[in-house]
N, CA, C and O atoms as a DFTB+ gen file, in Angstrom:
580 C
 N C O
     1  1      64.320     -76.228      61.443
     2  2      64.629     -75.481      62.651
     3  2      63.498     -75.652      63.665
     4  3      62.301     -75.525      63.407
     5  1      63.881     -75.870      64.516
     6  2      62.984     -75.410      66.024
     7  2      63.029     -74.469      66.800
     8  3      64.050     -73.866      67.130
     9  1      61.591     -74.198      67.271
    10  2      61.572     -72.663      67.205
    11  2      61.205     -72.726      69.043
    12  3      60.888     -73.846      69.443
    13  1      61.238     -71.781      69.928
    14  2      61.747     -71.777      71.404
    15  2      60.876     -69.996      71.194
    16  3      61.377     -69.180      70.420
    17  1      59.473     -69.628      72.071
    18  2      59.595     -67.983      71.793
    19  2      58.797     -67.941      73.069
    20  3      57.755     -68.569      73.255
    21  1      59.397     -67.125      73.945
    22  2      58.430     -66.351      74.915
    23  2      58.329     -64.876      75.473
    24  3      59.220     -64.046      75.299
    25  1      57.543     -64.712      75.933
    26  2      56.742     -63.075      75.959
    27  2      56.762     -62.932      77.212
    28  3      56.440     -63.904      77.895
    29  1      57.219     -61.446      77.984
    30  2      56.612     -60.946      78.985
    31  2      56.175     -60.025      79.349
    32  3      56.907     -59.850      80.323
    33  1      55.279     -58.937      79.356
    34  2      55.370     -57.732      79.877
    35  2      55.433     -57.285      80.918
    36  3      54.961     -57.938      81.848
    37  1      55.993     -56.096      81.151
    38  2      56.126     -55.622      81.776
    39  2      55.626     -53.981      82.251
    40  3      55.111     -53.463      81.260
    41  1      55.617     -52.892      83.596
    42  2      55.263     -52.312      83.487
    43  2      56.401     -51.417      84.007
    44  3      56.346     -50.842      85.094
    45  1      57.706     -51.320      82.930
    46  2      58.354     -50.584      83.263
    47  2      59.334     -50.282      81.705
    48  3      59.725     -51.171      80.948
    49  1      59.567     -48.755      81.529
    50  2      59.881     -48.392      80.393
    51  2      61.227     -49.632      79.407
    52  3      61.975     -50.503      79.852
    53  1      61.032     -49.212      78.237
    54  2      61.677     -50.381      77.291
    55  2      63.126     -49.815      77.650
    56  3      63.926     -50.750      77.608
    57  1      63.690     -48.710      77.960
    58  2      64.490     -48.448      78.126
    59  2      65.651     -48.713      79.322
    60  3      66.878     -48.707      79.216
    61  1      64.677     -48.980      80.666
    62  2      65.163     -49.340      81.937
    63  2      65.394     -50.631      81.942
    64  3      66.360     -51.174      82.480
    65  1      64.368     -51.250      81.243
    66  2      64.442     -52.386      81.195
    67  2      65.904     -53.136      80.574
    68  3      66.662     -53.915      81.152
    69  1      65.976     -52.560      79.124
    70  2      67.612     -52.309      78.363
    71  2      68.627     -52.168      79.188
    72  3      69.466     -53.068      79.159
    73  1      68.822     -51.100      80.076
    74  2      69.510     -50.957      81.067
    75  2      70.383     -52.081      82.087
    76  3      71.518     -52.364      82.470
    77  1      68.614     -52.569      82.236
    78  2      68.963     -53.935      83.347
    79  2      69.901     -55.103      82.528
    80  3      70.986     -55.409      83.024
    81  1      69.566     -55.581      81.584
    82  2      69.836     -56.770      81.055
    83  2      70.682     -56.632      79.770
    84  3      71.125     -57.735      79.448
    85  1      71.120     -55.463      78.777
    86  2      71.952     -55.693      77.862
    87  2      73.061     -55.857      77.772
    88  3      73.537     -55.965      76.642
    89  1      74.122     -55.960      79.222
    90  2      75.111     -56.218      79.357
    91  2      75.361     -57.807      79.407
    92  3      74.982     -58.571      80.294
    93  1      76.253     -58.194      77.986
    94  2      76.956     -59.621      77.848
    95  2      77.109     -59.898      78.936
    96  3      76.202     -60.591      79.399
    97  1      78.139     -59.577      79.792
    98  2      78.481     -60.319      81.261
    99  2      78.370     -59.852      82.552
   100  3      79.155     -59.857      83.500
   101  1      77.171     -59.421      82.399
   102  2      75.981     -59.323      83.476
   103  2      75.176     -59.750      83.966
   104  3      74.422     -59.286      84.821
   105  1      75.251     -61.334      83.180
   106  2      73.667     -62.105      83.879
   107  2      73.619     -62.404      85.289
   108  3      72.613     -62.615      85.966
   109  1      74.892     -62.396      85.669
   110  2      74.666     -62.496      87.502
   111  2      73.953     -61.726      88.256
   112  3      73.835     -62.061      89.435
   113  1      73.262     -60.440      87.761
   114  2      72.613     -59.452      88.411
   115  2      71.176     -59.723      87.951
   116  3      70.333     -58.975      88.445
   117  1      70.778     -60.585      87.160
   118  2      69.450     -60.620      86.551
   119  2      68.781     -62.022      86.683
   120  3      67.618     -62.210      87.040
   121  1      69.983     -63.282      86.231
   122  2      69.702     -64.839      85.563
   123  2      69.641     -65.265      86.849
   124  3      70.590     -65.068      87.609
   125  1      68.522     -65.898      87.242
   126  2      68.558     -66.833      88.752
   127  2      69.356     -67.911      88.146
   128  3      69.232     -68.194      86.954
   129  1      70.477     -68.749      89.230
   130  2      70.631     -69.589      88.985
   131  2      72.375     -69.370      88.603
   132  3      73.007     -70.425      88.547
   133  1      72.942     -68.434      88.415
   134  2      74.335     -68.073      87.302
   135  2      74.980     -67.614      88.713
   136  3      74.603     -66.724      89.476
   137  1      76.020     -68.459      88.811
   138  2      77.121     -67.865      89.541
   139  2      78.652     -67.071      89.076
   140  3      79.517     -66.419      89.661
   141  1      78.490     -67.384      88.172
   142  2      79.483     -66.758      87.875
   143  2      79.082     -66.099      86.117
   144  3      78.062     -66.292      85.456
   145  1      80.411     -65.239      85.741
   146  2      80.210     -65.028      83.863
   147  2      81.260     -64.199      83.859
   148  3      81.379     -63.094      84.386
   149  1      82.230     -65.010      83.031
   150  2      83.318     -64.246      82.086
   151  2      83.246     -64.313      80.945
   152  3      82.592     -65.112      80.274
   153  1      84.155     -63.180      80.492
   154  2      84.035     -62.568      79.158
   155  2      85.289     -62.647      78.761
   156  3      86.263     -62.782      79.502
   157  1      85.294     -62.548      77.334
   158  2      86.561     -62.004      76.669
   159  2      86.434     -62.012      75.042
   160  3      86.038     -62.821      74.202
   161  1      87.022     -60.576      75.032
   162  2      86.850     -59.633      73.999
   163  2      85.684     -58.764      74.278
   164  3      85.168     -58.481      75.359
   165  1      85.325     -58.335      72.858
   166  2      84.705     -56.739      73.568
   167  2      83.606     -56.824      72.217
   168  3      84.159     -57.123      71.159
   169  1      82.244     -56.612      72.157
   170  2      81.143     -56.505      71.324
   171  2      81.130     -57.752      70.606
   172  3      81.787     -58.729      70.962
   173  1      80.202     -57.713      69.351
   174  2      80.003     -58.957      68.194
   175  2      81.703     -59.580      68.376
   176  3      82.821     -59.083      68.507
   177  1      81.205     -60.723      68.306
   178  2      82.549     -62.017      68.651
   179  2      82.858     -62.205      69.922
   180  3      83.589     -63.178      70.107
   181  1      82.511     -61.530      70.981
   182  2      82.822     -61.830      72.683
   183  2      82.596     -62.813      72.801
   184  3      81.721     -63.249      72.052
   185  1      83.145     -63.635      73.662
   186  2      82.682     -64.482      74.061
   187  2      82.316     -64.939      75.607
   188  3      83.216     -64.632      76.389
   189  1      81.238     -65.579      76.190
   190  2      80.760     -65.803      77.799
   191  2      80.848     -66.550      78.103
   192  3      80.470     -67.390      77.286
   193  1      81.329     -67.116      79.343
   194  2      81.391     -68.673      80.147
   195  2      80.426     -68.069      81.254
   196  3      80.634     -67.112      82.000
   197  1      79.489     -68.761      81.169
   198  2      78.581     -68.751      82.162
   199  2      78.785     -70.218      83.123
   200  3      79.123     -71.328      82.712
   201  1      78.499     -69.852      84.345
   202  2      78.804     -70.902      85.320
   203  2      77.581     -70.824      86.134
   204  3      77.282     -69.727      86.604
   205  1      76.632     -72.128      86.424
   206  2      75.562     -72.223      87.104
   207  2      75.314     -72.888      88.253
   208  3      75.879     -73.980      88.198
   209  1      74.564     -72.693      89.561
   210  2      74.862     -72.888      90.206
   211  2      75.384     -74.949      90.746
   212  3      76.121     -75.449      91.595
   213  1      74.602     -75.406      89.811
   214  2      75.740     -76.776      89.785
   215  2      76.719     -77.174      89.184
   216  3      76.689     -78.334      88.772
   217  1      78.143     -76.180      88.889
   218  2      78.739     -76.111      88.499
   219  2      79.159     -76.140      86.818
   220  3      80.271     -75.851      86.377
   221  1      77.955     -76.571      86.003
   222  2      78.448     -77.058      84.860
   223  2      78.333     -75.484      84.141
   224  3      77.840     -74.574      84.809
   225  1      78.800     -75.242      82.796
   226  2      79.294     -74.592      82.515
   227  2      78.720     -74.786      81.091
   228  3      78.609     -75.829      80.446
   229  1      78.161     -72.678      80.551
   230  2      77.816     -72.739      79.084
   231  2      78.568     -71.826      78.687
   232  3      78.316     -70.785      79.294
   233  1      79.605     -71.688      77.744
   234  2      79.733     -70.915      76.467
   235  2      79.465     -70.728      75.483
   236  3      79.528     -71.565      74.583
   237  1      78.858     -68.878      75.291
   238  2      77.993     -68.323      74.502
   239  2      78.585     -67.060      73.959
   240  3      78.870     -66.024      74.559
   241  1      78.758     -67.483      72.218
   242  2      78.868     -66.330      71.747
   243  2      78.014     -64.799      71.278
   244  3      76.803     -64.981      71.160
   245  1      78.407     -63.574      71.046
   246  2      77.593     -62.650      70.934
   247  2      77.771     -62.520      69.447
   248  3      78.824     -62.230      68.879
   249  1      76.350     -62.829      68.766
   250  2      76.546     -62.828      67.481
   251  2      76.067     -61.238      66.883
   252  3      76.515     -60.702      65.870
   253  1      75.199     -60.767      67.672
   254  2      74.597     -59.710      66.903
   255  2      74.279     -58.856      68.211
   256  3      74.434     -59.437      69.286
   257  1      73.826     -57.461      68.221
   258  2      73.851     -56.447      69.038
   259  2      73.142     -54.737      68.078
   260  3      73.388     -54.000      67.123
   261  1      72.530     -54.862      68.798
   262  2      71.513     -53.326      68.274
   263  2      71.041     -52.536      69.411
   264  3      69.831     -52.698      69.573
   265  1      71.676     -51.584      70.416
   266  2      71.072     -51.125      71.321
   267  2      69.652     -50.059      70.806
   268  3      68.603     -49.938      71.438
   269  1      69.931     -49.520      69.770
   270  2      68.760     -48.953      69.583
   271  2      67.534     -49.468      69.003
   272  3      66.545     -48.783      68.741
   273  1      67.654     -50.679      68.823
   274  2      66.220     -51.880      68.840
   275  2      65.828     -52.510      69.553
   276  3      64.940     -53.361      69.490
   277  1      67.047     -51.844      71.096
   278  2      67.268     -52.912      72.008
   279  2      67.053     -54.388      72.317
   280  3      66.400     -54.990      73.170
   281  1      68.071     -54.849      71.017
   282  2      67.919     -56.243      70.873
   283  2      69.528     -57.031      70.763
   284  3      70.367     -56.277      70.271
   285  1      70.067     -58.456      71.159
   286  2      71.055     -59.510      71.227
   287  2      70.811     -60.378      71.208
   288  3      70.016     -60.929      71.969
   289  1      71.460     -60.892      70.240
   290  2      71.548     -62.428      69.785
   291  2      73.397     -63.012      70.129
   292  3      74.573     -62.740      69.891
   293  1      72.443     -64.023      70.883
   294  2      73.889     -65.094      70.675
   295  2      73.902     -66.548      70.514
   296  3      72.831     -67.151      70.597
   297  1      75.279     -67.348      70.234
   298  2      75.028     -68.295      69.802
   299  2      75.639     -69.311      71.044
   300  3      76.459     -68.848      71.836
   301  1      75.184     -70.700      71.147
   302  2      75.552     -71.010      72.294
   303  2      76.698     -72.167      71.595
   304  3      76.270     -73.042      70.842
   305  1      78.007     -72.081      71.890
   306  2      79.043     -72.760      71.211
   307  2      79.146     -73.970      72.062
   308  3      79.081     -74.992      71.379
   309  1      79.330     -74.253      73.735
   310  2      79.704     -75.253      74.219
   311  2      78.317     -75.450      75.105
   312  3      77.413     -74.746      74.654
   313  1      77.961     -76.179      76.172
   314  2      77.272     -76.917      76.966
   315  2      76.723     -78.185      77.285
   316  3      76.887     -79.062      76.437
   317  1      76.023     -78.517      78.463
   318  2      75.495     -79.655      78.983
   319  2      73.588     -79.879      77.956
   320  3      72.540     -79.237      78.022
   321  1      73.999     -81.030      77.188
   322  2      72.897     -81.257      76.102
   323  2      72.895     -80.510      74.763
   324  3      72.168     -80.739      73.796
   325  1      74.066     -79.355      74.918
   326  2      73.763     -79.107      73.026
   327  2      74.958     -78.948      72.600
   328  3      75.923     -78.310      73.022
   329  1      74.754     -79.694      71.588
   330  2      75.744     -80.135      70.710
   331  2      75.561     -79.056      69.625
   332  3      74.454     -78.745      69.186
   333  1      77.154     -78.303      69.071
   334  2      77.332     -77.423      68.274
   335  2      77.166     -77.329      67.015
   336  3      77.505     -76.271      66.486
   337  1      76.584     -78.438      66.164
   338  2      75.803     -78.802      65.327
   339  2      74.602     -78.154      64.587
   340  3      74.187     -77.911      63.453
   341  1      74.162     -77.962      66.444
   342  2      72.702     -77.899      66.407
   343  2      72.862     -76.080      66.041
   344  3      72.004     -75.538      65.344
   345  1      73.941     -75.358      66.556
   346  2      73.545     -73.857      65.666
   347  2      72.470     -73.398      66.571
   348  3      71.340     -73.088      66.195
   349  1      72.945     -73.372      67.926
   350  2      71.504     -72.911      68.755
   351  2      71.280     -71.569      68.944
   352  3      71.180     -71.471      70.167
   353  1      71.126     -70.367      68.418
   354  2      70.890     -69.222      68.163
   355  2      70.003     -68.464      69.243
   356  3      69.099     -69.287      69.383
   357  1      69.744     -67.571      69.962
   358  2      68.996     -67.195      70.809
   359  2      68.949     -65.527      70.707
   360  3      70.011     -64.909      70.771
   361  1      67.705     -64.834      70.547
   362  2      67.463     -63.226      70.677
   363  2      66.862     -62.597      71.840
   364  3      65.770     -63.119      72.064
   365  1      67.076     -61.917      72.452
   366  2      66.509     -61.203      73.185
   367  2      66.168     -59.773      72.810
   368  3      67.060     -58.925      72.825
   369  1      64.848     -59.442      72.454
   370  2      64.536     -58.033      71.985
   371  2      63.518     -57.335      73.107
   372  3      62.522     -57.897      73.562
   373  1      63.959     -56.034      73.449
   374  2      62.617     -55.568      74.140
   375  2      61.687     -54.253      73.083
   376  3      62.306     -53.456      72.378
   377  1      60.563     -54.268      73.156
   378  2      59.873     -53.599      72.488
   379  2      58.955     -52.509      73.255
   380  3      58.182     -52.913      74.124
   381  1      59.010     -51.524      73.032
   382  2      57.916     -50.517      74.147
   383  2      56.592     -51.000      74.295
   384  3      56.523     -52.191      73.991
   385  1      55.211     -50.360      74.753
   386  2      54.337     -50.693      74.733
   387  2      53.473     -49.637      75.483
   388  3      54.043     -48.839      76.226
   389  1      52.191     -49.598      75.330
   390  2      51.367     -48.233      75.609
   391  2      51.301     -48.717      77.402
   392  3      50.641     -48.020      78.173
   393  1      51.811     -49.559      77.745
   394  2      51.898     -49.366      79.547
   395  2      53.250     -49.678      80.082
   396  3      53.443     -49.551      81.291
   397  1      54.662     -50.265      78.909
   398  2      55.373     -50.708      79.344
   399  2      56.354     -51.271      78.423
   400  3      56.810     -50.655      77.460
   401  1      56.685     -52.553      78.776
   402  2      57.276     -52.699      77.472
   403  2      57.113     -54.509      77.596
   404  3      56.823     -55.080      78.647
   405  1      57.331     -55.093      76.486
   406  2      57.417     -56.377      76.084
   407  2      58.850     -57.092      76.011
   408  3      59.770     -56.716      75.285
   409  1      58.894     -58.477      77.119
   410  2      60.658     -58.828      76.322
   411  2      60.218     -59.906      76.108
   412  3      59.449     -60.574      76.799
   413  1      60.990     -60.280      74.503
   414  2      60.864     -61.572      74.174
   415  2      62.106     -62.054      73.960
   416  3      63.045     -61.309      73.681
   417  1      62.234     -63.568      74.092
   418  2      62.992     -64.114      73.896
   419  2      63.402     -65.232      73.263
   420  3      63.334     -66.212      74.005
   421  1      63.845     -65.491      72.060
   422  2      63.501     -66.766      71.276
   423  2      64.687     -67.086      70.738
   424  3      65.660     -66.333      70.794
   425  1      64.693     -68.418      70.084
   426  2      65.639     -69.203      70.252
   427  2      65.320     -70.627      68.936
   428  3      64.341     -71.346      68.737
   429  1      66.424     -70.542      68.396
   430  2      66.121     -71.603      67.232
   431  2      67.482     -72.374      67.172
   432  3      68.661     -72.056      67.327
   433  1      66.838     -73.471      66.894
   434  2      68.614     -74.499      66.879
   435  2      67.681     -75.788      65.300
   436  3      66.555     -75.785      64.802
   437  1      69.025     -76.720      65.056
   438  2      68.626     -77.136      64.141
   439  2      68.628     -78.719      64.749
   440  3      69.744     -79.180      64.987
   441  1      67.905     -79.249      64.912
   442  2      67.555     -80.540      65.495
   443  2      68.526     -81.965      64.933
   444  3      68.645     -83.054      65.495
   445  1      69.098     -81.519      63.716
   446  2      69.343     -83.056      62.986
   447  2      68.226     -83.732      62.994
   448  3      67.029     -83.468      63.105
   449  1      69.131     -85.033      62.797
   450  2      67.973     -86.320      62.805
   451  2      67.543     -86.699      64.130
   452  3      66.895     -87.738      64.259
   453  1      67.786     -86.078      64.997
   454  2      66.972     -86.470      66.820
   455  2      65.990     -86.685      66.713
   456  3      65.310     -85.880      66.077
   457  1      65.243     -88.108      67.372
   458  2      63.687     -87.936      67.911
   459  2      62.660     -86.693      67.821
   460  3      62.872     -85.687      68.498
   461  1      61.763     -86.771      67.135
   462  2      60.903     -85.773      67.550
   463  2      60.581     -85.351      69.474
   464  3      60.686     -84.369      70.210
   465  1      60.207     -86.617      69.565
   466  2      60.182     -86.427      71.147
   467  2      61.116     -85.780      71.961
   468  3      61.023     -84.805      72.706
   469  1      62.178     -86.643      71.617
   470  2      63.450     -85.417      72.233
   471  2      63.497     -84.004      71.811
   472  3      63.464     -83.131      72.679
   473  1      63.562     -83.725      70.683
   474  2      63.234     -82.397      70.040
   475  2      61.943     -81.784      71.086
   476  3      62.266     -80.908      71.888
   477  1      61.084     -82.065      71.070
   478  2      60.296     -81.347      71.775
   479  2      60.302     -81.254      73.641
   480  3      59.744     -80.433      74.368
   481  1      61.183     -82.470      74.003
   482  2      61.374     -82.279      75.331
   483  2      62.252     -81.690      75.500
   484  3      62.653     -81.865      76.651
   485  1      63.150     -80.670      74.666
   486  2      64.281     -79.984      74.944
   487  2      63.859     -78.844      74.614
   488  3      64.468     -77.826      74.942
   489  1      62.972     -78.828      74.054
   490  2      62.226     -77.375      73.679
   491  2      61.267     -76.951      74.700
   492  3      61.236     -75.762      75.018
   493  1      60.358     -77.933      75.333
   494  2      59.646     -77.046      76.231
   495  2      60.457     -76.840      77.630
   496  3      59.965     -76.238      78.585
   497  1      61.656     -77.368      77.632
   498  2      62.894     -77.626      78.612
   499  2      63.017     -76.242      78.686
   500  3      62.671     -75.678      79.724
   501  1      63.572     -75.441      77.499
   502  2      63.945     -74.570      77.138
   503  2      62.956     -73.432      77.777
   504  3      63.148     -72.843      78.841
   505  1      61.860     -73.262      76.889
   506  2      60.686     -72.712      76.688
   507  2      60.716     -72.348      78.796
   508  3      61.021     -71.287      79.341
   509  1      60.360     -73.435      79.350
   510  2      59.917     -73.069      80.946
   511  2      61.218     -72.557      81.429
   512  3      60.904     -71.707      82.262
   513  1      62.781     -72.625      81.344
   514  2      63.533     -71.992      81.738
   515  2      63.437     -70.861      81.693
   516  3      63.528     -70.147      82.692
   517  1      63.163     -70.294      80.122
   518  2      63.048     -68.956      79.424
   519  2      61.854     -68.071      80.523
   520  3      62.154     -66.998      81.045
   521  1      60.654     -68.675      80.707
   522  2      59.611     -68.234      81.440
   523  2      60.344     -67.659      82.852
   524  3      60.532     -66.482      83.162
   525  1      60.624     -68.634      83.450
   526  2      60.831     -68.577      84.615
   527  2      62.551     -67.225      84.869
   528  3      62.896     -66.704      85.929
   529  1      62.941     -67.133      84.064
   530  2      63.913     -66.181      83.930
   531  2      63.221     -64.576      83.641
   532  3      63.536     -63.548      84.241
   533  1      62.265     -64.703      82.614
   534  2      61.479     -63.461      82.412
   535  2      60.553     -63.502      84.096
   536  3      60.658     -62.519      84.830
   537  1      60.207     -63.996      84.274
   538  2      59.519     -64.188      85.724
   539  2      60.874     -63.301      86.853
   540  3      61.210     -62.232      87.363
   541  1      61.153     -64.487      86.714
   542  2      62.516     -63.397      87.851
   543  2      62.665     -62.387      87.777
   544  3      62.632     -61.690      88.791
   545  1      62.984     -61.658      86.069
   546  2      63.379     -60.785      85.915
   547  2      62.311     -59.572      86.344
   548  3      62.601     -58.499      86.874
   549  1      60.785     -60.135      85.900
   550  2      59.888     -58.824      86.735
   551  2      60.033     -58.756      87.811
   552  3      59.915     -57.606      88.233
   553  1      60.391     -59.953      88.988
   554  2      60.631     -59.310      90.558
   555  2      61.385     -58.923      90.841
   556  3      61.367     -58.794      92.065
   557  1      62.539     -58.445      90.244
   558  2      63.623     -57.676      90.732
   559  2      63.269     -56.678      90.083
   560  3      63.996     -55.762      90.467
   561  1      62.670     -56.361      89.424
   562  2      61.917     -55.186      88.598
   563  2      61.608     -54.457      89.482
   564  3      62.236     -53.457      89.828
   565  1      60.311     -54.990      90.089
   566  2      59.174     -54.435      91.269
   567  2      60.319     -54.257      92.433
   568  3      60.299     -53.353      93.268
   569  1      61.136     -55.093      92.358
   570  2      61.997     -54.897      94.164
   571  2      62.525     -53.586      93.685
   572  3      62.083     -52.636      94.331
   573  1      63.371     -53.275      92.702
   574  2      63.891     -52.120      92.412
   575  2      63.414     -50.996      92.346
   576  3      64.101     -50.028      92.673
   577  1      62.121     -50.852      91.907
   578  2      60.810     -49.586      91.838
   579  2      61.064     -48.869      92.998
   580  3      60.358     -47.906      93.295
């Protein structure tokens, strides 16, 4: 497995934070970049078509859900570069913290026999998307304050 993990804190309760982002088909209010997101069905097994702003298109299932650990996992079934093989798994947990709270977000898929190189250029691919999404997500944080 390959492993995908990043950290952000923040200085706003674990709870608000939950608020903002635990809704399946809500990333249009949070994910730079997502124009669109439908759903269908309702909790564990939903499923999301996310649509970005160059049209191509990811579907992602909701594998797991804990609001009071405030944590979701899903699995990404269709998209542009991953192949369903690969079992690409992704969590988002937020955790409190004595000024705020912490969100991480990580992500494991199973490489096959691919290049190492490729393996790792799809991972730090990953990795700086992930950043730059927790990034966003604190300035709409602060805009909202």
């Amino acid at each position: 497995m390959s492993a995908i993990d990043v950290q952000q804190d923040y200085r706003f309760s674990a709870d608000s934070v939950w608020q903002r982002i635990h809704g399946f088909g809500d990333l249009q209010s949070w994910l730079p970049g997502v124009t669109a997101c439908q759903v269908q069905g309702e909790g564990i097994g939903a499923v999301r078509t996310v649509t970005v702003a160059d049209g191509s298109q990811v579907v992602e299932e909701l594998v797991a859900l804990d609001p009071a650990a405030r944590q979701f996992s899903y699995r990404i079934l269709q998209g542009p570069g991953v192949d369903q093989r690969a079992n690409f798994t992704a969590t988002v947990s937020i955790t409190e913290t004595a000024v705020g709270c912490t969100v991480r977000w990580q992500a494991d898929f199973d490489a096959g026999n691919a290049p190492e190189e490729k393996v790792e250029k799809a991972r730090q691919s990953a990795t700086r998307m992930y950043q730059f999404c927790l990034t966003h997500l604190g300035q709409l944080l602060d805009r909202e304050r």
